[in-house]
Backbone as a chain_set.jsonl record, in Angstrom:
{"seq": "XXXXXXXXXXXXXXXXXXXXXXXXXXXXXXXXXXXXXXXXXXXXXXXXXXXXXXXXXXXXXXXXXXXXXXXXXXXXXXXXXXXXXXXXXXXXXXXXXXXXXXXXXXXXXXXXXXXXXXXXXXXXXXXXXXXXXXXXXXXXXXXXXXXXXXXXXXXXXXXXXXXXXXXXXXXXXXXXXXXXXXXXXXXXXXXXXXXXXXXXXXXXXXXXXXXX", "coords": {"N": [[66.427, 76.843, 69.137], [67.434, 75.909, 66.158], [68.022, 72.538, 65.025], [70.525, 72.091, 63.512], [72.056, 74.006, 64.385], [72.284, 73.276, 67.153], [74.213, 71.179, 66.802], [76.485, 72.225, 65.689], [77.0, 73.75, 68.143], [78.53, 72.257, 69.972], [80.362, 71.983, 68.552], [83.864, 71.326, 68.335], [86.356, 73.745, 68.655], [88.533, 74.557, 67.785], [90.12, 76.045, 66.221], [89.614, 79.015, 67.451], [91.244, 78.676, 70.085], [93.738, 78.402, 68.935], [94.276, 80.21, 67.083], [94.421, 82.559, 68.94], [96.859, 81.773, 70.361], [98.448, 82.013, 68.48], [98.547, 84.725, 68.119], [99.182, 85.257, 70.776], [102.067, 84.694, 70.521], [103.236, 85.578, 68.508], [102.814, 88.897, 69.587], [105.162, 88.269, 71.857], [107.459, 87.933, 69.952], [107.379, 90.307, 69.17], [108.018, 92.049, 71.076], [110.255, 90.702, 72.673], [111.633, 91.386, 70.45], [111.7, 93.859, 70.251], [112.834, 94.524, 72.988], [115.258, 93.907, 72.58], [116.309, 95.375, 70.91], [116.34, 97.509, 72.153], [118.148, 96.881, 74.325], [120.618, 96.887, 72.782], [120.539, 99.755, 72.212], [120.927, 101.2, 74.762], [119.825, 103.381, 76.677], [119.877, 104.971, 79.252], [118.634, 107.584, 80.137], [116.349, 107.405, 78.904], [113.193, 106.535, 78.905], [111.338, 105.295, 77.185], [111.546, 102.709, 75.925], [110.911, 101.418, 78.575], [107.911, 101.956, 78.291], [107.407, 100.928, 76.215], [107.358, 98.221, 76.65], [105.929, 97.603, 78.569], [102.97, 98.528, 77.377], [103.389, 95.731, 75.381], [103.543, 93.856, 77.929], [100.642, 94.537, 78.422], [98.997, 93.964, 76.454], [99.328, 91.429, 76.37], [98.062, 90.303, 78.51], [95.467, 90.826, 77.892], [95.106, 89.427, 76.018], [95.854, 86.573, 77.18], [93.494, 86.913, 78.769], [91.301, 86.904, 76.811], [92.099, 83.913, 76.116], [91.196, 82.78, 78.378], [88.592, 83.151, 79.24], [87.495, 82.098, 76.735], [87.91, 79.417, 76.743], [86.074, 79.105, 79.255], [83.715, 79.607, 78.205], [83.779, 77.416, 75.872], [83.023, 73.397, 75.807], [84.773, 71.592, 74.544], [87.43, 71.404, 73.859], [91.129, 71.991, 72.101], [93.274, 70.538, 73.158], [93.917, 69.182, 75.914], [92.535, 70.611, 78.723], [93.279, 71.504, 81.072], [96.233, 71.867, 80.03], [95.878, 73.547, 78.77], [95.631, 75.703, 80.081], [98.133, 75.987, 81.761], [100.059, 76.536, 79.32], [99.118, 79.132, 78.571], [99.226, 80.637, 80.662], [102.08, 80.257, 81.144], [103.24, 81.362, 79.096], [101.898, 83.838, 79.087], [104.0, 84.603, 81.499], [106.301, 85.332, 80.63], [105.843, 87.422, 79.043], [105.882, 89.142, 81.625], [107.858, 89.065, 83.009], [110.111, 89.899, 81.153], [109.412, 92.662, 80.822], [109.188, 93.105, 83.61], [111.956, 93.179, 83.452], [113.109, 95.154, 82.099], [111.842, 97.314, 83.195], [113.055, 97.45, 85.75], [115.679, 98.05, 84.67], [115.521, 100.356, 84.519], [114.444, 101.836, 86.342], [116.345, 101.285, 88.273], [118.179, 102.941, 87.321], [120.548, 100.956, 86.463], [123.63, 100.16, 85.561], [125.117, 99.366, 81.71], [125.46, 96.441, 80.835], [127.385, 94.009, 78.934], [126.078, 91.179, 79.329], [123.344, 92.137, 79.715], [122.864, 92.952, 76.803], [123.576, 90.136, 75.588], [121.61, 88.444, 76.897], [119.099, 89.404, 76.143], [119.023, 89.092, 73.791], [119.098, 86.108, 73.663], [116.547, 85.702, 74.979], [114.903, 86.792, 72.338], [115.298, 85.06, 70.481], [114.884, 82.219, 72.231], [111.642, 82.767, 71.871], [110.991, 83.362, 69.098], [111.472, 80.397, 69.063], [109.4, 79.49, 70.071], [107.44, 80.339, 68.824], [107.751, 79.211, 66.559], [107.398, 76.402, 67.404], [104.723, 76.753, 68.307], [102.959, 77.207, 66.092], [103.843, 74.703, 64.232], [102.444, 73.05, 65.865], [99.885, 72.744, 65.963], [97.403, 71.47, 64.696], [98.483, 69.131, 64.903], [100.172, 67.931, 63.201], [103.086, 68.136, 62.357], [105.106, 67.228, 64.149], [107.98, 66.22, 64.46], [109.132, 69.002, 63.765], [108.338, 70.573, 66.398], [109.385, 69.657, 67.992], [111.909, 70.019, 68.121], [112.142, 72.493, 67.872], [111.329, 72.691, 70.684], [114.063, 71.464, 72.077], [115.841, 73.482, 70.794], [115.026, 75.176, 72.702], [115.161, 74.736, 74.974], [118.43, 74.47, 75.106], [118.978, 76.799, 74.459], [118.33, 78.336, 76.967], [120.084, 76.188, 78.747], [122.181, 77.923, 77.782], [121.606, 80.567, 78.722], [122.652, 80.104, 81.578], [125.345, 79.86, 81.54], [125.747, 82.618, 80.578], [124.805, 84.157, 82.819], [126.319, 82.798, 84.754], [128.75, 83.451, 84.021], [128.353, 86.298, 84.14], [127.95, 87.142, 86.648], [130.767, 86.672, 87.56], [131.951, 88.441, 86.777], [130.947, 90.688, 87.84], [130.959, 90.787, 90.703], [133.645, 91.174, 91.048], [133.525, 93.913, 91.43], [133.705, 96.825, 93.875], [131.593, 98.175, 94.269], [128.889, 98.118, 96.172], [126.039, 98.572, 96.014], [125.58, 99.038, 93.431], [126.323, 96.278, 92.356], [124.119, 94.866, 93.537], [122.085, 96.132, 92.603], [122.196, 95.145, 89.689], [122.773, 92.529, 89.966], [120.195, 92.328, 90.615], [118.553, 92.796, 88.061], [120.043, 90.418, 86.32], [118.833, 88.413, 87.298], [116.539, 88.415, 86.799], [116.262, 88.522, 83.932], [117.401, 86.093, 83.894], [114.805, 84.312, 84.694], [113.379, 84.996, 82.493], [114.35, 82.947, 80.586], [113.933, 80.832, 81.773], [111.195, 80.528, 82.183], [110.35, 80.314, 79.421], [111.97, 77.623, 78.841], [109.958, 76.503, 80.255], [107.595, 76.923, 79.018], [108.352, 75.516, 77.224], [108.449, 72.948, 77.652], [105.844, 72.599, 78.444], [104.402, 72.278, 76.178], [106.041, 70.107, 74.773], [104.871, 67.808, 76.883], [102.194, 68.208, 76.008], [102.662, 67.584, 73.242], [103.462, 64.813, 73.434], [101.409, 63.248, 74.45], [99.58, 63.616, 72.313], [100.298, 62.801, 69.615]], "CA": [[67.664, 76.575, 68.381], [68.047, 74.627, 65.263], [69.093, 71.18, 64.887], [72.118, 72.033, 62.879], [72.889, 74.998, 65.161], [72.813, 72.202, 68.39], [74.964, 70.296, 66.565], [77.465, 73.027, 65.959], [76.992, 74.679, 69.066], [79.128, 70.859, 70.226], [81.928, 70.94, 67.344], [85.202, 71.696, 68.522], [86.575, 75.52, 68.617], [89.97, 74.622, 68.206], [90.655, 77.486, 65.695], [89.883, 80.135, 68.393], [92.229, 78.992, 70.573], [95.114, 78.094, 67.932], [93.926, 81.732, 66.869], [94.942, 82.968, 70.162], [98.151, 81.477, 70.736], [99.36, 82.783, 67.583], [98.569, 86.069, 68.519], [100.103, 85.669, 72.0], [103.284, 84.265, 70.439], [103.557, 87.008, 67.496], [103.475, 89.546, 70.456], [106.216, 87.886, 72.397], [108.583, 87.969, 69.309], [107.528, 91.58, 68.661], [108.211, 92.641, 72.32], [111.381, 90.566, 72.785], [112.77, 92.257, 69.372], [112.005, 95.858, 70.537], [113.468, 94.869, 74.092], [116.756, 93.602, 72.644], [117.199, 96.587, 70.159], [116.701, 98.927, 73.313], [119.56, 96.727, 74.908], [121.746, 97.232, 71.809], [120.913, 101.238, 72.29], [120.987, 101.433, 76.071], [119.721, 104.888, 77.194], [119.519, 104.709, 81.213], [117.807, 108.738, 81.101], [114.941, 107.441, 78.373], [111.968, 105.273, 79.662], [110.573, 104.518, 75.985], [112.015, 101.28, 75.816], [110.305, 100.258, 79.349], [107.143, 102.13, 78.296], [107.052, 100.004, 75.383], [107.777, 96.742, 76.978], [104.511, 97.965, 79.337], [102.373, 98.031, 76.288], [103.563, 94.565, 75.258], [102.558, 93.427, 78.292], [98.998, 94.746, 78.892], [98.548, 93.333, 75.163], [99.567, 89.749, 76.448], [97.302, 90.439, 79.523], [94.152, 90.494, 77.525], [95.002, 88.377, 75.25], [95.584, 85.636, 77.925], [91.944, 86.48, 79.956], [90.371, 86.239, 75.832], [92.035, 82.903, 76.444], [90.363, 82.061, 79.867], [87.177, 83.345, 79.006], [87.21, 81.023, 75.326], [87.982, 77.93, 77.7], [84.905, 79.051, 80.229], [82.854, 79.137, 77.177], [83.96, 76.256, 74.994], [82.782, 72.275, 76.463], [85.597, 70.806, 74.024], [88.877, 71.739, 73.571], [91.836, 71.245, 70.89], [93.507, 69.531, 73.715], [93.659, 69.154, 77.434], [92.031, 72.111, 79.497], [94.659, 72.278, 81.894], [97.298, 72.064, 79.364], [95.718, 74.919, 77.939], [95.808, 76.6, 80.683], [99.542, 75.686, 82.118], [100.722, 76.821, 78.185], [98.522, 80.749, 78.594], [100.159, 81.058, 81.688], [103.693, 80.748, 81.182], [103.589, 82.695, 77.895], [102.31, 85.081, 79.746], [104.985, 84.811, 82.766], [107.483, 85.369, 79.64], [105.806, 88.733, 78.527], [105.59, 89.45, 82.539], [109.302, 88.799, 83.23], [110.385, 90.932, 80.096], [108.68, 93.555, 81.25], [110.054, 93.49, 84.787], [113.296, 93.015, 83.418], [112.497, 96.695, 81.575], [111.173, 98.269, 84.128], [114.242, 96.956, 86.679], [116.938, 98.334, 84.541], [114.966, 102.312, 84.144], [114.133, 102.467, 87.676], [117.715, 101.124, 88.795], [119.664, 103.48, 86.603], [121.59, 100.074, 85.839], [124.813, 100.786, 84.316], [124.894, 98.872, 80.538], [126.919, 95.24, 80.897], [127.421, 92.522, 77.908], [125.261, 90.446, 79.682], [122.019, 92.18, 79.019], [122.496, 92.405, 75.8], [123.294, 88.838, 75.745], [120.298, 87.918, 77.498], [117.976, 90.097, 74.802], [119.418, 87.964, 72.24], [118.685, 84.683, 73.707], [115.16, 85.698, 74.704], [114.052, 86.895, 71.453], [115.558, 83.776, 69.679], [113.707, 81.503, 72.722], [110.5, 83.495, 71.712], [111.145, 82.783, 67.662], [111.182, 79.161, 68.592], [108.194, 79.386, 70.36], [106.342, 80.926, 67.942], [107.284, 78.56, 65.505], [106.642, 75.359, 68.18], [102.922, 76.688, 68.263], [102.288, 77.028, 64.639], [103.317, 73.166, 63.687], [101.529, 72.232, 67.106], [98.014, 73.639, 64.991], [96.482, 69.863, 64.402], [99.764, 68.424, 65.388], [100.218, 67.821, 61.768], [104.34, 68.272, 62.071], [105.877, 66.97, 65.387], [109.138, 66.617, 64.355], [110.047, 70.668, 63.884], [107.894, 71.048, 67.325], [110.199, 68.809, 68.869], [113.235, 70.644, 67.193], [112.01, 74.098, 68.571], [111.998, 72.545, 72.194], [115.278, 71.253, 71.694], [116.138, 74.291, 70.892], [114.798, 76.391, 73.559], [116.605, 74.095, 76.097], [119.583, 74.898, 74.938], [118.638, 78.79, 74.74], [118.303, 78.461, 78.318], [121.11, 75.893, 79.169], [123.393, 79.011, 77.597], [121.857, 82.022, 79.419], [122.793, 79.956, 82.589], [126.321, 80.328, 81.072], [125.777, 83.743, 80.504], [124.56, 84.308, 84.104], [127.355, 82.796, 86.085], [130.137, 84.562, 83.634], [128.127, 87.995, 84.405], [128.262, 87.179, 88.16], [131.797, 86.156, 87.914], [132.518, 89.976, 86.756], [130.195, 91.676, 88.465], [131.353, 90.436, 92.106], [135.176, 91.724, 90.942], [133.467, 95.398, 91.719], [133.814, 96.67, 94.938], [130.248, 99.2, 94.569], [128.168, 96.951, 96.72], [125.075, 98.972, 95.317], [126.013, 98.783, 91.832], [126.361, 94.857, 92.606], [122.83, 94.801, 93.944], [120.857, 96.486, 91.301], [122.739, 94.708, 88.416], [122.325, 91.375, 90.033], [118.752, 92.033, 90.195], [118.577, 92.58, 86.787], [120.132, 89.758, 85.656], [118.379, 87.716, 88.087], [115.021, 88.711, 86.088], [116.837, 88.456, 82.198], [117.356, 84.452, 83.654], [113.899, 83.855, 84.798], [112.327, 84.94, 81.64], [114.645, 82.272, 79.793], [113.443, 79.651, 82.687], [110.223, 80.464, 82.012], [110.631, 79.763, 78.157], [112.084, 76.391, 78.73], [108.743, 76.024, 81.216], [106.668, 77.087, 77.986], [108.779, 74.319, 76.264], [108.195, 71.475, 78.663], [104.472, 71.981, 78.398], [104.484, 72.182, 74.292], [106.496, 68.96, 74.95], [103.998, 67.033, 76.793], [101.04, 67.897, 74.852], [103.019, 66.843, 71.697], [103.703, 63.533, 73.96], [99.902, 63.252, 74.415], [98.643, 63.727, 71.292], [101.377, 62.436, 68.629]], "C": [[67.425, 75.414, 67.428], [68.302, 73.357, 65.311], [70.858, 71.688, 64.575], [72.714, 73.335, 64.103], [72.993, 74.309, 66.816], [73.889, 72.227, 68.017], [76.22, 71.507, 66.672], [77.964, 73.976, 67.093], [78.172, 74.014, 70.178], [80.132, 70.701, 69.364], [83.147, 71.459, 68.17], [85.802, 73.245, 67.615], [87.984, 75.753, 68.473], [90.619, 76.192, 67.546], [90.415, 78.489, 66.378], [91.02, 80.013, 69.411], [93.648, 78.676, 70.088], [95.225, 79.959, 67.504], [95.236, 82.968, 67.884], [96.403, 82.992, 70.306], [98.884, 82.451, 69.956], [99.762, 84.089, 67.921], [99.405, 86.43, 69.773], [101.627, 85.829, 71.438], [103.656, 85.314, 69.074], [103.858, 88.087, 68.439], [104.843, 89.083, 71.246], [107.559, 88.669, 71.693], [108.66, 89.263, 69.115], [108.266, 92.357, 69.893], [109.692, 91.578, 72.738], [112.385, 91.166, 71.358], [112.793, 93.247, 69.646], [112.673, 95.502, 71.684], [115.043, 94.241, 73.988], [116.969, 94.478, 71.64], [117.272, 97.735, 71.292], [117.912, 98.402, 74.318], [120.636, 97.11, 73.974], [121.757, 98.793, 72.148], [120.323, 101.476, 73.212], [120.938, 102.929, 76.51], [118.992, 104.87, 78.628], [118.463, 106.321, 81.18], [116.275, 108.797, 79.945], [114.092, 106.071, 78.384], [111.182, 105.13, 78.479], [110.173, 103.302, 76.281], [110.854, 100.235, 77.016], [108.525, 100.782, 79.338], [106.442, 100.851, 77.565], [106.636, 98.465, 75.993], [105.82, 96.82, 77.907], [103.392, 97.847, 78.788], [102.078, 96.38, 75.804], [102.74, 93.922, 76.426], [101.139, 93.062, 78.806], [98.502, 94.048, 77.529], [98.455, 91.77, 75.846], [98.863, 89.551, 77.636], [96.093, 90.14, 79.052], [94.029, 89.672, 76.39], [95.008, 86.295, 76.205], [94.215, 85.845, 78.968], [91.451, 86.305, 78.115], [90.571, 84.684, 75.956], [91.145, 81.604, 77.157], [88.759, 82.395, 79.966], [86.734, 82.194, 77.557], [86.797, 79.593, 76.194], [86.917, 77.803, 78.604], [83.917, 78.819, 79.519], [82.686, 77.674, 76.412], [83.954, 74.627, 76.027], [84.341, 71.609, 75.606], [86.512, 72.101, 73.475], [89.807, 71.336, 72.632], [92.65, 70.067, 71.726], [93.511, 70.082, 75.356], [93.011, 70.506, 77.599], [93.203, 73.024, 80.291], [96.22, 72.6, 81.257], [97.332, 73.006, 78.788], [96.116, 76.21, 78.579], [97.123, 76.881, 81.457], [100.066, 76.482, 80.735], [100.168, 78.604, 78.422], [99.28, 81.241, 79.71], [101.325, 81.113, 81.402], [103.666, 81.097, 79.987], [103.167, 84.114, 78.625], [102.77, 85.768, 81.045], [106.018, 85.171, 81.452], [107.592, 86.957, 79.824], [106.031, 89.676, 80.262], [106.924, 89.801, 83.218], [110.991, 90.012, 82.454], [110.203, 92.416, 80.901], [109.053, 94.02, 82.667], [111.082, 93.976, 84.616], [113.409, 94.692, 83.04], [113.099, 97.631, 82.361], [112.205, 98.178, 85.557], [115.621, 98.289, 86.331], [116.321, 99.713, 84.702], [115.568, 102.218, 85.994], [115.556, 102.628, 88.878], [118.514, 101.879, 88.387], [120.76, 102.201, 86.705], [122.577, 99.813, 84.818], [124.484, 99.476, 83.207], [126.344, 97.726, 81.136], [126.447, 94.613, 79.313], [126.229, 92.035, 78.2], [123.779, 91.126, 79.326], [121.279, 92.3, 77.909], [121.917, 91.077, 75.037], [122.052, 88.138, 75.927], [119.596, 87.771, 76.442], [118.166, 89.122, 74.109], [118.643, 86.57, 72.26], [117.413, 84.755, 73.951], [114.499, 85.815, 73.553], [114.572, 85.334, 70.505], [114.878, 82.503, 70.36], [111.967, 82.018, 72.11], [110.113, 83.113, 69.896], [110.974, 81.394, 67.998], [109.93, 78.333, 69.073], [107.062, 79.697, 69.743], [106.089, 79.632, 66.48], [107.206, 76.42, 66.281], [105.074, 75.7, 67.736], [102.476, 76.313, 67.22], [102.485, 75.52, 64.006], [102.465, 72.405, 65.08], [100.197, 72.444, 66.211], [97.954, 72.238, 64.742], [97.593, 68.941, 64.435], [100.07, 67.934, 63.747], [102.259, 67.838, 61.392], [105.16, 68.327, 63.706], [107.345, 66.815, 65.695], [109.975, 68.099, 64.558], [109.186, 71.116, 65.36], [109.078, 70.789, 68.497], [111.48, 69.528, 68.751], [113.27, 72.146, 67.729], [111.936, 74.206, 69.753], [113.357, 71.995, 72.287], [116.121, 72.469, 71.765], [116.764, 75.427, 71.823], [115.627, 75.753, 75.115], [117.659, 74.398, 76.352], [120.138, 76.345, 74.783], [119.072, 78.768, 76.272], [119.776, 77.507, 79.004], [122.472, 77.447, 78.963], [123.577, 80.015, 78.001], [121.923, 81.41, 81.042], [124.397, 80.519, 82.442], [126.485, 81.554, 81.195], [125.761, 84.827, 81.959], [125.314, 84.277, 84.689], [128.714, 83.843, 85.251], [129.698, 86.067, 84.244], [128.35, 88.212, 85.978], [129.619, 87.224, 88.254], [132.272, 88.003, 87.815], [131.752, 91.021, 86.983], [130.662, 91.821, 90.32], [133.0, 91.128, 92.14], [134.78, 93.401, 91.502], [133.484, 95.182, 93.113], [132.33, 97.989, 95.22], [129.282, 98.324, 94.494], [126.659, 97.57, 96.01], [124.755, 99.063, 93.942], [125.538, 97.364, 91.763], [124.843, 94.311, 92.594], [121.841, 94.692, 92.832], [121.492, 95.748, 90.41], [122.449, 93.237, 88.434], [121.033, 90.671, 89.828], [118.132, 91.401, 88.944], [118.651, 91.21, 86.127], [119.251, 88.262, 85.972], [116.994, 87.431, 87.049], [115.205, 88.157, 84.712], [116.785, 86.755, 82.543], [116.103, 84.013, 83.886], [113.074, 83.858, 83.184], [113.177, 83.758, 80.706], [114.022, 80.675, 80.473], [112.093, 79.454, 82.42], [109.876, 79.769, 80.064], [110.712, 78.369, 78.283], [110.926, 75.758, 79.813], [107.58, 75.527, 80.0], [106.389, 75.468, 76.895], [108.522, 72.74, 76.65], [106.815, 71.409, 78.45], [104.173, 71.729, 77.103], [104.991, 70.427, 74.352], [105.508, 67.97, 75.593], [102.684, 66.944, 76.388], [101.361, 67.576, 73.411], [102.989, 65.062, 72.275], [102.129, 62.796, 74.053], [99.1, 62.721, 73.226], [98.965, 63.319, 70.034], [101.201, 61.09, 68.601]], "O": [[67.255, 74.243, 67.767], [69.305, 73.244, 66.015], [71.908, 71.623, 65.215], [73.875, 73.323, 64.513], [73.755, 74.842, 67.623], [74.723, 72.99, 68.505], [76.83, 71.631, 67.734], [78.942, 74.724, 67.074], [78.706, 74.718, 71.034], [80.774, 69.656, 69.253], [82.752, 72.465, 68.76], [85.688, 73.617, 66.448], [88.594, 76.753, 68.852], [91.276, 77.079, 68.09], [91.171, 79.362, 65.951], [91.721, 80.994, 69.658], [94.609, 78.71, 70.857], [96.197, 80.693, 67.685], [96.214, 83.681, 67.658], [97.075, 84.022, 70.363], [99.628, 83.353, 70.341], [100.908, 84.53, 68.012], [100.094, 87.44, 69.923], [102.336, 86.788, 71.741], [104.835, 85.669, 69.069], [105.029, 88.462, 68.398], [105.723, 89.924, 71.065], [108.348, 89.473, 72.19], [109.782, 89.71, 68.876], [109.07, 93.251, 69.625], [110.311, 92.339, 73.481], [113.608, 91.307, 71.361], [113.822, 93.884, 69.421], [113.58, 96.334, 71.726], [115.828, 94.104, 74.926], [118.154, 94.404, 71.316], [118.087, 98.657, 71.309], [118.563, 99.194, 75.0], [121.604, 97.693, 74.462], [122.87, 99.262, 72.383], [119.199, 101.954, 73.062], [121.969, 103.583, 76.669], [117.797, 104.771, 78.909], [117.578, 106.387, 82.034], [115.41, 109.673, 79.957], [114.345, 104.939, 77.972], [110.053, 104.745, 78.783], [109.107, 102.839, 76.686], [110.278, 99.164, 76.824], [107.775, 100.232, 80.145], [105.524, 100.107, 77.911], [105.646, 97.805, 75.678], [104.844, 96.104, 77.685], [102.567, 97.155, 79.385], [100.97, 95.844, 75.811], [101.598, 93.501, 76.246], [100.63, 92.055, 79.299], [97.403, 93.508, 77.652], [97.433, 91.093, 75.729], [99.001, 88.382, 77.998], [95.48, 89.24, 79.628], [92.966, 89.294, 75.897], [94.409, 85.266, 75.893], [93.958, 85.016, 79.841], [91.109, 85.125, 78.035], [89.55, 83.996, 75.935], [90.723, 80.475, 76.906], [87.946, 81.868, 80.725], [85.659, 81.595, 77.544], [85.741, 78.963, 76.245], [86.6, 76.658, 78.924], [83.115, 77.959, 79.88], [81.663, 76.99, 76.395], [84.775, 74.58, 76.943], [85.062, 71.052, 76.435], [86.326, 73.198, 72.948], [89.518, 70.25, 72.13], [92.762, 68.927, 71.277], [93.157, 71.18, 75.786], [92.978, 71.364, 76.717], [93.705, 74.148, 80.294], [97.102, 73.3, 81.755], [98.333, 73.506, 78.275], [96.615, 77.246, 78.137], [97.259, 78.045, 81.835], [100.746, 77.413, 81.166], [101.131, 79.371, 78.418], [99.947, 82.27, 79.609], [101.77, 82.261, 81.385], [104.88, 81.14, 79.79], [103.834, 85.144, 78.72], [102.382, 86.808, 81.578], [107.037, 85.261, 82.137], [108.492, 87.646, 80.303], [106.336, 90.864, 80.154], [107.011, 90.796, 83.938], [112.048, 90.504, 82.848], [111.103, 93.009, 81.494], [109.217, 95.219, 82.892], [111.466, 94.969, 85.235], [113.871, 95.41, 83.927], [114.106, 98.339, 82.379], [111.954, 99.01, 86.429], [116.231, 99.042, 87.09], [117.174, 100.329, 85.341], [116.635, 102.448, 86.562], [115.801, 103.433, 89.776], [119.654, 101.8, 88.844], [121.894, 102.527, 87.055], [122.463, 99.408, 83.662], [123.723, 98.595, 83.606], [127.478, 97.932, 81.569], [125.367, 94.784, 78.747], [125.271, 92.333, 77.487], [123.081, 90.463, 78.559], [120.09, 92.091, 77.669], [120.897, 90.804, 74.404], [121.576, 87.336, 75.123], [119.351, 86.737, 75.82], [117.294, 88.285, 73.876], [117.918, 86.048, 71.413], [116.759, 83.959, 73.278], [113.5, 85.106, 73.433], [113.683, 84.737, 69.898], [114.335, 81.687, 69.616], [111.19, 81.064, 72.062], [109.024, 82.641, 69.571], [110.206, 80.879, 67.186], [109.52, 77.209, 68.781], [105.916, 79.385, 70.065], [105.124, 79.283, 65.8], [106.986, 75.439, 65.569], [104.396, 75.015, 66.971], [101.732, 75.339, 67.102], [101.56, 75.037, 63.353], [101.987, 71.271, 65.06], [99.767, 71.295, 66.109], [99.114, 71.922, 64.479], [97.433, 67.865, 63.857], [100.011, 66.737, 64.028], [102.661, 67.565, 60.261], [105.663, 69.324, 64.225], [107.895, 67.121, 66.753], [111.003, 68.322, 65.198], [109.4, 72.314, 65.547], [109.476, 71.448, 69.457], [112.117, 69.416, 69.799], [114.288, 72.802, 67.946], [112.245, 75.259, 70.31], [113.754, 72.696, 73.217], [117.003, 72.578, 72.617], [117.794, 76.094, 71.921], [116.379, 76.261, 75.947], [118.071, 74.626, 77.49], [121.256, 76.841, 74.922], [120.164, 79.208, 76.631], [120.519, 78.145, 79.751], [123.331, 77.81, 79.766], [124.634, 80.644, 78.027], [121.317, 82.096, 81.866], [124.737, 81.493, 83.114], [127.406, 81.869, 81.948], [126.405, 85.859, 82.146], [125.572, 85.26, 85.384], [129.402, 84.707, 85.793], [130.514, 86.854, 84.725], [128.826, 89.236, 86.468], [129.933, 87.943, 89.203], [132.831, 88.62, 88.721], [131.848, 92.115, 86.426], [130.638, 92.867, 90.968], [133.472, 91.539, 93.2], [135.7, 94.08, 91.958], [133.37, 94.095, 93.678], [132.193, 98.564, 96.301], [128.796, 97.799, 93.492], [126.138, 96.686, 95.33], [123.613, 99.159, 93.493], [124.471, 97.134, 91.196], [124.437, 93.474, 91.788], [121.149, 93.799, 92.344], [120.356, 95.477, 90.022], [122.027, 92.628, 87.451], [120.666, 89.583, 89.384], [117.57, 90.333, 88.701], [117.697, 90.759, 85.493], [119.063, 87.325, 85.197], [116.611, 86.323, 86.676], [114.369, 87.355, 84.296], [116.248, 86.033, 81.703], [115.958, 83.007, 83.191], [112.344, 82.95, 82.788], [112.437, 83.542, 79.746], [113.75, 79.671, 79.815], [111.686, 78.293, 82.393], [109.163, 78.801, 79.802], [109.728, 77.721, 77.929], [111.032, 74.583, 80.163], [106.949, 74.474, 79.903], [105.503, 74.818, 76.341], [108.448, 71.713, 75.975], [106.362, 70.282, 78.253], [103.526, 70.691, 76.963], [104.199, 69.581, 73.936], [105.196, 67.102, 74.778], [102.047, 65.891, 76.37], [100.515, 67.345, 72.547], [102.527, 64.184, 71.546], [101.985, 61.666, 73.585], [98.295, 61.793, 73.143], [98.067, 63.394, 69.196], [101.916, 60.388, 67.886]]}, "num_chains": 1, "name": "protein.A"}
């Protein structure tokens, strides 16, 4: 080997895994916009919608091991290791959660409420502000609108708690304890993936705290 190809063999790789992210977080937004137009047009006897979502997440599957394989390769990092690896993970508990949520409502024949629309909404708008957290995170170069897109996503999630207890409040008024069940599930799943978001957001948050 070279001199100069040592030397570079030692520079920092950050653009593969800034690369990466993007790509994770472009899927997200694409796969929380198709899974809140299939809540807007709710068809309980066609399994597209949770085929799709299935897709989405085998995409965000190998895009998080290209991740974990970059990081086994690469000695230097854009920042922390484990932060890298805490941030690949819960993006892809997001796409994982989604994807349950899917695959919950098919299999449940879960009658159509407000609330899961609702949900859709606030995930793909958590998912938009994650996408655009990552992109000024890229050489930390704009910490202010990073900070502004966790902010955000906080408050995404403070509102589908909102959303949660109102859907309980009129879901418990039924008296079809099996109805109750499966629907609760559901929504049970629609709040984790917003929990998981504001997880995404907490770690974006202390590697801006880090490195700012």
């Amino acid at each position: 080997m070279g001199f100069a190809n040592f030397i570079r063999a030692f520079q920092p790789k950050d653009k593969i895994f800034y690369v990466l992210f993007e790509k994770v977080t472009e899927n997200l937004v694409a796969m929380s916009t198709d899974f809140h137009k299939g809540m807007l047009n709710f068809d309980n006897n066609d399994d597209s919608m949770m085929k799709l979502m299935s897709e989405y997440e085998h995409k965000n599957d190998d895009l998080t091991h290209e991740i974990f394989v970059e990081l086994g390769k690469n000695f230097i990092t854009p920042f922390d290791r484990e932060d890298i690896t805490e941030l690949a993970t819960g993006l892809d508990d997001i796409a994982d959660y989604i994807f349950a949520s899917a695959k919950y409502i098919f299999m449940y024949k879960s009658p159509e409420t407000k609330a899961y629309s609702e949900f859709s909404l606030l995930i793909q708008k958590a998912c938009l502000e994650i996408q655009t957290a990552m992109k000024h995170l890229n050489g930390f170069t704009n910490m202010p609108a990073v900070k502004e897109s966790c902010i955000k996503i906080n408050s995404i999630e403070n509102i589908a708690d909102d959303v949660l207890t109102n859907a309980m409040v009129q879901l418990f008024e039924s008296d079809d304890a099996i109805n109750v069940i499966k629907v609760k599930s559901v929504l049970d799943y629609l709040e984790i993936v917003t929990d998981k978001a504001e997880d995404v957001a907490n770690t974006i948050e202390n590697i801006m705290i880090k490195y700012s």
